[in-house]
C-alpha positions as CSV (number, residue, x, y, z in Angstrom):
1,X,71.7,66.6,0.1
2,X,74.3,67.6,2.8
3,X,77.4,66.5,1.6
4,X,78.5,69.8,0.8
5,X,81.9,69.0,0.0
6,X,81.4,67.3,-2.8
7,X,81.5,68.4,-6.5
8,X,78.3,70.0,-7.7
9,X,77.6,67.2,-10.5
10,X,78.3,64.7,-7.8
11,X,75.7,66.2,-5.7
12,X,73.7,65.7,-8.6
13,X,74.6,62.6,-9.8
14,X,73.4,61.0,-6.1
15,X,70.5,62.8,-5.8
16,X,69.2,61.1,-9.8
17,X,70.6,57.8,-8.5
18,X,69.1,57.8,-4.8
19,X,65.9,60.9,-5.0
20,X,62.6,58.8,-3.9
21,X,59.6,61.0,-4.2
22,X,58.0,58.2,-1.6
23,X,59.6,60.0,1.0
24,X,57.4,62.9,0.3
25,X,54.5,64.5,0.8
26,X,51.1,62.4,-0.7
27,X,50.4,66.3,-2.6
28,X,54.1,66.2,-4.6
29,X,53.3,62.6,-5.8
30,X,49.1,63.7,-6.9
31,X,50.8,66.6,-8.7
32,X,53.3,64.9,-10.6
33,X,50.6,62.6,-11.5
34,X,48.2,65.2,-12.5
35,X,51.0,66.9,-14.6
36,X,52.1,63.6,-16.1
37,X,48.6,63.1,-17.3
38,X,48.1,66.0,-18.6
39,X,51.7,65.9,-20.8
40,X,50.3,62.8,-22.4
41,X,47.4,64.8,-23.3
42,X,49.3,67.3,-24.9
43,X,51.3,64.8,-26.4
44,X,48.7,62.9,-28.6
45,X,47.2,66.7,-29.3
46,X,50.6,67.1,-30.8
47,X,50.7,64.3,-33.1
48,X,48.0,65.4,-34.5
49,X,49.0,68.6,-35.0
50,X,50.7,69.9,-39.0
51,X,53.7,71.9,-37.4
52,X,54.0,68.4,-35.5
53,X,53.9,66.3,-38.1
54,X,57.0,68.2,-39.5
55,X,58.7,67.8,-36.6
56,X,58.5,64.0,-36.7
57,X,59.8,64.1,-40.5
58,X,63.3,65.1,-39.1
59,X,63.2,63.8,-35.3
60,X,62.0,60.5,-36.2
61,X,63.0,56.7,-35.1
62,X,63.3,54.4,-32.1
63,X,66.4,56.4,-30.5
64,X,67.5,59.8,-28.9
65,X,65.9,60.9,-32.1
66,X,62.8,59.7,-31.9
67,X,62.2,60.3,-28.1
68,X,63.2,64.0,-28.4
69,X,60.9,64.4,-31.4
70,X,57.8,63.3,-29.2
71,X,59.3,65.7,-26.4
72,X,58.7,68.4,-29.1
73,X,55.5,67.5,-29.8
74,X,54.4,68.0,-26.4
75,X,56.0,71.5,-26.0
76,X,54.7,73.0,-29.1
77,X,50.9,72.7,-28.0
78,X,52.0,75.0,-25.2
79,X,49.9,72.9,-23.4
80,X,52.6,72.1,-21.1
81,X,53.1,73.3,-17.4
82,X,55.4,75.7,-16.0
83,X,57.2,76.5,-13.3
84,X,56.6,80.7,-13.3
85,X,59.7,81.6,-11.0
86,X,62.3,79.5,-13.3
87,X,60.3,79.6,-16.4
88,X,60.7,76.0,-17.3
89,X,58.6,73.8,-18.7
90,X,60.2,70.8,-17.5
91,X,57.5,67.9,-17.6
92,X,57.5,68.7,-21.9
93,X,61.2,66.9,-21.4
94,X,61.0,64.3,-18.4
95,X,57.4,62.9,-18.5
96,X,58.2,61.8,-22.1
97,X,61.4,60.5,-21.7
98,X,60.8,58.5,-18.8
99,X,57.9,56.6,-20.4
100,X,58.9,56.3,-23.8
101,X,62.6,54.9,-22.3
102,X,60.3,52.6,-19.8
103,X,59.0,51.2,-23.3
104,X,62.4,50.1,-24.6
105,X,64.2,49.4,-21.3
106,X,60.9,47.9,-18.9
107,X,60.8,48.8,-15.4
108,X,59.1,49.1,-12.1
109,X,56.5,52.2,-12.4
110,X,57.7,53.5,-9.3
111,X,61.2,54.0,-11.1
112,X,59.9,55.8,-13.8
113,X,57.8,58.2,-11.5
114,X,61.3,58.9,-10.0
115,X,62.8,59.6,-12.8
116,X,60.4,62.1,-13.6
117,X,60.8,63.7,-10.3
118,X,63.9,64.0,-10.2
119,X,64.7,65.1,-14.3
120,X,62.1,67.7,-13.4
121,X,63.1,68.9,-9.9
122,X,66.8,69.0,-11.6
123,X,65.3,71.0,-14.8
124,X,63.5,73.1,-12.4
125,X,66.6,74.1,-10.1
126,X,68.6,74.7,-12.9
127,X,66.3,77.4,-14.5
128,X,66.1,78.8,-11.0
129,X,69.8,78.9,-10.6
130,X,69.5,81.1,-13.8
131,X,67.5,83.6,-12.8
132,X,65.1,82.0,-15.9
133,X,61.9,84.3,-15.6
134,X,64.6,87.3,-16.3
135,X,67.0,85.8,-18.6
136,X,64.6,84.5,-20.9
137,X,63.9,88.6,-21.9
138,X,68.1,88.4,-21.8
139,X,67.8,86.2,-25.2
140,X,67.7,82.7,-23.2
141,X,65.6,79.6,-23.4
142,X,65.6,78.4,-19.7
143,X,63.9,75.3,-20.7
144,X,66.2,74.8,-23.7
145,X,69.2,75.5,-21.3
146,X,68.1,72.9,-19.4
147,X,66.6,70.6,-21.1
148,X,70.2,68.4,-21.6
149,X,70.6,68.0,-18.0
150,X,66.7,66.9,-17.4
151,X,66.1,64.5,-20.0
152,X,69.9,63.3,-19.2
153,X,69.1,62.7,-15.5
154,X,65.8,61.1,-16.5
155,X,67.8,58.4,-18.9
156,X,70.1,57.5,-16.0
157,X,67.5,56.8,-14.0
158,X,65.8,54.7,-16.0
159,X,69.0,52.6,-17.0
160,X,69.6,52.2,-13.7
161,X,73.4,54.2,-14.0
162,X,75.8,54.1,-11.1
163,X,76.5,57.4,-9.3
164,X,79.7,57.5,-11.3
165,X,78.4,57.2,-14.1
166,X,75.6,59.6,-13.7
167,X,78.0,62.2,-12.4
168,X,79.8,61.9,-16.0
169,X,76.7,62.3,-18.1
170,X,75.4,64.6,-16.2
171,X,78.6,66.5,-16.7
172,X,78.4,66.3,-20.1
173,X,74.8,67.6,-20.4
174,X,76.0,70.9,-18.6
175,X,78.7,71.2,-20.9
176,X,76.3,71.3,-24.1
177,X,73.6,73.5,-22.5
178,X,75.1,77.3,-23.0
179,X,73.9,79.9,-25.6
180,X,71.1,82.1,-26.7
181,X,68.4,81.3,-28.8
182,X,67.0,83.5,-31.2
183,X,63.0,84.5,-32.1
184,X,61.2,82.4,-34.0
185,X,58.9,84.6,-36.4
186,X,58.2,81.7,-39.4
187,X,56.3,77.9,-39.5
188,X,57.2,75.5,-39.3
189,X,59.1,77.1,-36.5
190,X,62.9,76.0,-36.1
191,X,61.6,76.7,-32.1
192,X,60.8,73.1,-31.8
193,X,63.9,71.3,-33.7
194,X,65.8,73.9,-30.9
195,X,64.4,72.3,-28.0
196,X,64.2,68.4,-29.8
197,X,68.2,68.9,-30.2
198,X,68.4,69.6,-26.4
199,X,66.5,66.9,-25.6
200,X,68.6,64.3,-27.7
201,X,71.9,65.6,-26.5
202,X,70.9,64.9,-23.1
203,X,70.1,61.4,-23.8
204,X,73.2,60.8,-26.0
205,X,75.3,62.3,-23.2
206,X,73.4,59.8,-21.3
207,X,73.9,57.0,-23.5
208,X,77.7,58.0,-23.5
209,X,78.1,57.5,-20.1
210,X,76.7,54.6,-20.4
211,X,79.2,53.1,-22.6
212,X,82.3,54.4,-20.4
213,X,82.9,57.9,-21.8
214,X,83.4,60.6,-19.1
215,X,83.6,64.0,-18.8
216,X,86.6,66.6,-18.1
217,X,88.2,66.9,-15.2
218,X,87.3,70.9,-14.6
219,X,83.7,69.5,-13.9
220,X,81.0,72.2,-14.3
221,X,79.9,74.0,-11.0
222,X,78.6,76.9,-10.8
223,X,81.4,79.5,-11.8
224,X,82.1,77.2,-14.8
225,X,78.2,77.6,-15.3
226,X,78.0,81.6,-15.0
227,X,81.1,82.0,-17.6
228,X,79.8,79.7,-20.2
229,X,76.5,81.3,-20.0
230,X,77.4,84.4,-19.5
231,X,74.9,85.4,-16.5
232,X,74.9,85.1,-12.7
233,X,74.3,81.6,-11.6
234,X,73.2,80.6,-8.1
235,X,74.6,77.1,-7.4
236,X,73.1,76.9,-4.2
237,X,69.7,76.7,-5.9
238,X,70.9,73.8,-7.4
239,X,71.1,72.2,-4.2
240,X,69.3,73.8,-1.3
241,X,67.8,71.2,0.7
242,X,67.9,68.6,-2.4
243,X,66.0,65.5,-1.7
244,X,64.2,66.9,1.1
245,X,61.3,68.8,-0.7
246,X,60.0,69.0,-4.5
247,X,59.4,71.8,-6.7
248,X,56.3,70.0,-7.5
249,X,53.6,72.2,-5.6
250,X,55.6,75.6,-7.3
251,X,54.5,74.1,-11.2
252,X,51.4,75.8,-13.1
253,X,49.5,74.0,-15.4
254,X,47.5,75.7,-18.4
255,X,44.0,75.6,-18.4
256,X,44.9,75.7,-22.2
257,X,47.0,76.5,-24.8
258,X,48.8,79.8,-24.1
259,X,51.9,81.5,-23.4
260,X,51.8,81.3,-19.7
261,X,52.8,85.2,-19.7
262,X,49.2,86.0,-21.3
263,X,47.2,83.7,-19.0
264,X,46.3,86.0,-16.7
265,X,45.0,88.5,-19.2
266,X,43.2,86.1,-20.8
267,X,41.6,84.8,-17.7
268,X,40.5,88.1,-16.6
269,X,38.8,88.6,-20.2
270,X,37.1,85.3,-19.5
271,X,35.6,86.5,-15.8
272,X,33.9,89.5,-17.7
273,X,32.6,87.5,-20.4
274,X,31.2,85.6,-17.7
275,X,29.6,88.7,-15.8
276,X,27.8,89.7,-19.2
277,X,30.0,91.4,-21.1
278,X,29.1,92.1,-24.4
279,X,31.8,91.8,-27.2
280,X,30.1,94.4,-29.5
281,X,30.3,97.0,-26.8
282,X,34.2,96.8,-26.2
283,X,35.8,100.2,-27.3
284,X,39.1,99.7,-25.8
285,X,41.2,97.2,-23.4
286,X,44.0,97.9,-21.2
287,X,45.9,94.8,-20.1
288,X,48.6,95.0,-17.3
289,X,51.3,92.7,-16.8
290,X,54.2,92.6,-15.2
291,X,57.1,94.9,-16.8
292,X,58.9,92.1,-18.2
293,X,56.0,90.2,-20.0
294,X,55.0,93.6,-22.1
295,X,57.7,93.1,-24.9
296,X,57.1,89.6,-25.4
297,X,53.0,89.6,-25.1
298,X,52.8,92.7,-27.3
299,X,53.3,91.0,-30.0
300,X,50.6,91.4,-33.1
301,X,48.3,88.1,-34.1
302,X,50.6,86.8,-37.9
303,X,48.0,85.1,-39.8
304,X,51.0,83.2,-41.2
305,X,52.3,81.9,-37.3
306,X,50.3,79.8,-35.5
307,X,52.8,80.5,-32.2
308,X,52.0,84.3,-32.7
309,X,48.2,83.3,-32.1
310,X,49.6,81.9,-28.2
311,X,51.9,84.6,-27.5
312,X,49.5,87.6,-28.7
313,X,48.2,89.2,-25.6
314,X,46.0,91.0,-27.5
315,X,45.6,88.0,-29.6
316,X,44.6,86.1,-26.6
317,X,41.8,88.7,-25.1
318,X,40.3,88.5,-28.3
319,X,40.1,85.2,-28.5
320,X,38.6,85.1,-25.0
321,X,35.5,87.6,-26.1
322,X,34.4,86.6,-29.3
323,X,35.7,82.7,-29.5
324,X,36.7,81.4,-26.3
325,X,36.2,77.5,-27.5
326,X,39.0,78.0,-29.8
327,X,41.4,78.8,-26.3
328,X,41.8,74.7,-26.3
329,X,42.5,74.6,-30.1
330,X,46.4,74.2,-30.6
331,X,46.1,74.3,-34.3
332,X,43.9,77.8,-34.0
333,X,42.9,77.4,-37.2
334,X,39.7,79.6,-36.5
335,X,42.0,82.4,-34.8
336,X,44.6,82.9,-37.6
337,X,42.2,84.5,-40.1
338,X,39.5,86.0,-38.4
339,X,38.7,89.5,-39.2
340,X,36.4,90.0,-36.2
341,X,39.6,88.5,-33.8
342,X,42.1,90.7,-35.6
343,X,39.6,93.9,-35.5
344,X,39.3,93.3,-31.4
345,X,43.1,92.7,-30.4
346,X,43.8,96.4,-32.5
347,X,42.1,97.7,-29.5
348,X,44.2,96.1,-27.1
349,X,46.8,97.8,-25.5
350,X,49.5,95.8,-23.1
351,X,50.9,97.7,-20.3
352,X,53.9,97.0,-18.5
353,X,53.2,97.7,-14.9
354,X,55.2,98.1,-12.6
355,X,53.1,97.3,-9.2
356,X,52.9,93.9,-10.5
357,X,56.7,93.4,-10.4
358,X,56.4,93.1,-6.6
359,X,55.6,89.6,-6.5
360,X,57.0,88.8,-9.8
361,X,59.0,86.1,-10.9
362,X,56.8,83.9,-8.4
363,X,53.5,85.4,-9.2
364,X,52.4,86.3,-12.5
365,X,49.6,88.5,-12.0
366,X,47.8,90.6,-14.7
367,X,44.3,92.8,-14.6
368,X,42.3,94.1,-17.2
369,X,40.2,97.3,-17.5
370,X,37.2,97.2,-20.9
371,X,35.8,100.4,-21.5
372,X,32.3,100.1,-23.4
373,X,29.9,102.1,-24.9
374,X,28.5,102.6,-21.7
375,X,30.7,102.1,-18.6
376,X,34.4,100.7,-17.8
377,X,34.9,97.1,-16.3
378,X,37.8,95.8,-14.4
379,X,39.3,92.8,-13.0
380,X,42.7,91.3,-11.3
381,X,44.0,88.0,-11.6
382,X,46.2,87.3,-9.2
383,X,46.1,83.1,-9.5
384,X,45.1,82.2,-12.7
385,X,43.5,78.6,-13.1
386,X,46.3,76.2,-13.0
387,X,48.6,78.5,-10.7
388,X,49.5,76.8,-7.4
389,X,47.5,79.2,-5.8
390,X,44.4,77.6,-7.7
391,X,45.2,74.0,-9.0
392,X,43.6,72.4,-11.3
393,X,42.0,69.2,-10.2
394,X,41.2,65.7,-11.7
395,X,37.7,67.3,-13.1
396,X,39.4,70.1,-14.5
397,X,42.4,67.7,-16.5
398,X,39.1,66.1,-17.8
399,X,37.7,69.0,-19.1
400,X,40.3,70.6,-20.9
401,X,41.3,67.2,-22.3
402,X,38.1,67.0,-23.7
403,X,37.6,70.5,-25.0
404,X,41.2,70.2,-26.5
405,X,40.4,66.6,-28.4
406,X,37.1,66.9,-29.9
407,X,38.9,69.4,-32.1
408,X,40.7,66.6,-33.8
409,X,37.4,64.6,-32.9
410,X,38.7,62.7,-30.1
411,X,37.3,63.9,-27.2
412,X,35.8,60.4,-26.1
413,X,40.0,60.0,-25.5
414,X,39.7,62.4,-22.2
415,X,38.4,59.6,-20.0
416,X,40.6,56.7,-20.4
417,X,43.7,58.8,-20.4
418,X,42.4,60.1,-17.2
419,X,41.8,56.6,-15.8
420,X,44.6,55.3,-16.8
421,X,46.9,57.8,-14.8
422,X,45.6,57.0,-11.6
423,X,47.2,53.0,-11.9
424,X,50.4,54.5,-13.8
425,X,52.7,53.9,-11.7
426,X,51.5,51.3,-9.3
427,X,50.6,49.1,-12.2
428,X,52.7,47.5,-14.6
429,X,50.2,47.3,-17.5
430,X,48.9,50.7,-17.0
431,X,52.4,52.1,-17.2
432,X,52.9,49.8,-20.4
433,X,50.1,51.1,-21.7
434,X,50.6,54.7,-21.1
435,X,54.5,54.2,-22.5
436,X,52.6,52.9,-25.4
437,X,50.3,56.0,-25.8
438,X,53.5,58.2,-25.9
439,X,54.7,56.4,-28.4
440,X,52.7,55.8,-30.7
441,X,49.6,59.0,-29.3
């Protein structure tokens, strides 16, 4: 966008009304594709999931509701991809809202691929703007904070709102999108209602829009921003060149369910167990991550919280040695209550190091040193799989769709979904048919 003079939400508002992705590079569009397919993955994963099922008990129906509910089913598999620098997971709100609003409002595929590009370049920007990879250890939710504004722009998209109108609602998301968010230490975890509330606020602010309500005149920049959050806000990543490039080639996707901060540490596990490394010869691991990931990865493995089996670094690494199948397991109903899992991550120790700050929040790097009975192993992970420095391709959505299925014994699923995306948004009945999958998984 150039017009610089105008009002930050009507920056916005003309970039959700106008943003083609067509205009951009053939990679952006794969990717979104790619990450699209593999958000439907995680969402029928999700559905079958218990915690899930709760969710859908009070985010239930054909409205705001109902759509936000299957947004949270797709972000508690933490299966969902992430962009490391914002710490967002931003296609867990616009991939779902775009096609589950393309089931009740029909419309050309290409308009609901834009409306996912441009709810998650928005989502994105915003978590940027916040410094997200740092103000999530400042008691923040980056993708909860911005969750309103994505699944808002996503709905006025779809609905085909004027610039006017989208300006409004987009205002109003903004306005409901402040505050901290607190840790979540019991199941079924009040994480998920959290984000589903975000989610359906931005469609209702949305939908309000819709019907002629506006918002105040002081509309929110980025001062107004900084004051209600309470934390430096660059605007100008909000709209640096908006329209002219995506975020799209920045997003990671997991090769599985995991926090993204303990990826790398895991991966690094899985390259020894790879070389040979045997499990019964481990004395002690040393994992180092960047300074800001020790807090949150050094969490113990609770029997009783499925979430603590993600976050866990040590958790993770033991996971990776003695039952690495059970990585693409989002119940981890093996991991919770193994002794032998439990007896391994007490010899993990997480390090906060600081010569892995230097390229953090844009790389998350982490390396790994086992000492056995008879010698110490290392290795550095610099990319993990899934990283935009090492993308997962078509064959590897496959794989971990199928890995991740059979455990609720649908694995044959893995194919089709996989075909399907390809035609989703150049054919009509493909798109139908993957708005149908969201809805109903």
């Amino acid at each position: 966008m150039k017009e610089t003079s105008m009002n930050l939400m009507r920056q916005l508002a003309h970039f959700v009304v106008e943003g083609d992705i067509a205009t951009l590079p053939t990679l952006d569009r794969d990717i979104l594709r790619r990450h699209a397919c593999d958000i439907a993955i995680a969402r029928v994963l999700g559905g079958h999931c218990e915690e899930g099922q709760h969710l859908r008990s009070v985010f239930a129906g054909a409205g705001a509701e109902g759509i936000a509910g299957i947004a949270g089913l797709v972000r508690m598999t933490e299966m969902d991809d992430i962009h490391t620098g914002a710490n967002t997971t931003p296609s867990s709100v616009s991939v779902p809202v775009a096609f589950c609003l393309s089931a009740q409002s029909p419309c050309d595929p290409r308009v609901v691929e834009n409306a996912i590009y441009v709810g998650t370049e928005l989502m994105v920007r915003f978590g940027k703007a916040m410094d997200g990879a740092k103000a999530l250890f400042q008691g923040f939710w980056p993708t909860r904070s911005s969750a309103a504004l994505g699944a808002c722009a996503v709905a006025c998209r779809i609905w085909g709102l004027s610039v006017e109108r989208t300006e409004e609602a987009l205002s109003l998301a903004v306005m409901t999108s402040a505050g901290k968010s607190g840790r979540f230490l019991r199941e079924p975890s009040g994480r998920w209602i959290v984000f589903a509330n975000a989610v359906a606020t931005g469609l209702r602010m949305a939908e309000a829009a819709r019907h002629g309500f506006n918002g105040a005149e002081n509309s929110p920049d980025g001062e107004w921003i900084a004051t209600a959050f309470g934390l430096a806000f660059d605007q100008a990543e909000l709209t640096r060149d908006l329209g002219q490039h995506s975020i799209f080639p920045e997003l990671s996707m997991k090769p599985y369910a995991t926090a993204r901060q303990a990826l790398g540490a895991t991966e690094a596990m899985r390259h020894l167990m790879s070389t040979g490394l045997e499990p019964s010869q481990i004395t002690k691991v040393m994992a180092r991550v960047p300074t800001s990931h020790k807090a949150m990865i050094s969490q113990p493995l609770n029997a009783k919280v499925r979430g603590s089996a993600f976050v866990s670094g040590a958790a993770q690494i033991a996971t990776a040695a003695l039952l690495p199948d059970d990585l693409y397991d989002v119940e981890r109903r093996n991991v919770l209550t193994n002794g032998a899992i439990a007896e391994l991550a007490a010899r993990v120790e997480i390090i906060g190091e600081p010569r892995l700050d230097a390229e953090f929040p844009a790389i998350w790097a982490a390396e790994i040193e086992v000492e056995t009975k008879g010698e110490t192993l290392r290795h550095a992970v610099r990319d993990a799989l899934g990283s935009p420095g090492n993308r997962m391709v078509e064959a590897d959505l496959e794989d971990k769709a199928r890995r991740a299925l059979q455990w609720f014994g649908q694995a044959e699923r893995s194919a089709s979904i996989v075909a399907l995306s390809r035609d989703m948004f150049t054919q009509p009945k493909a798109m139908q048919a993957m708005a149908d999958l969201f809805l109903n998984g």
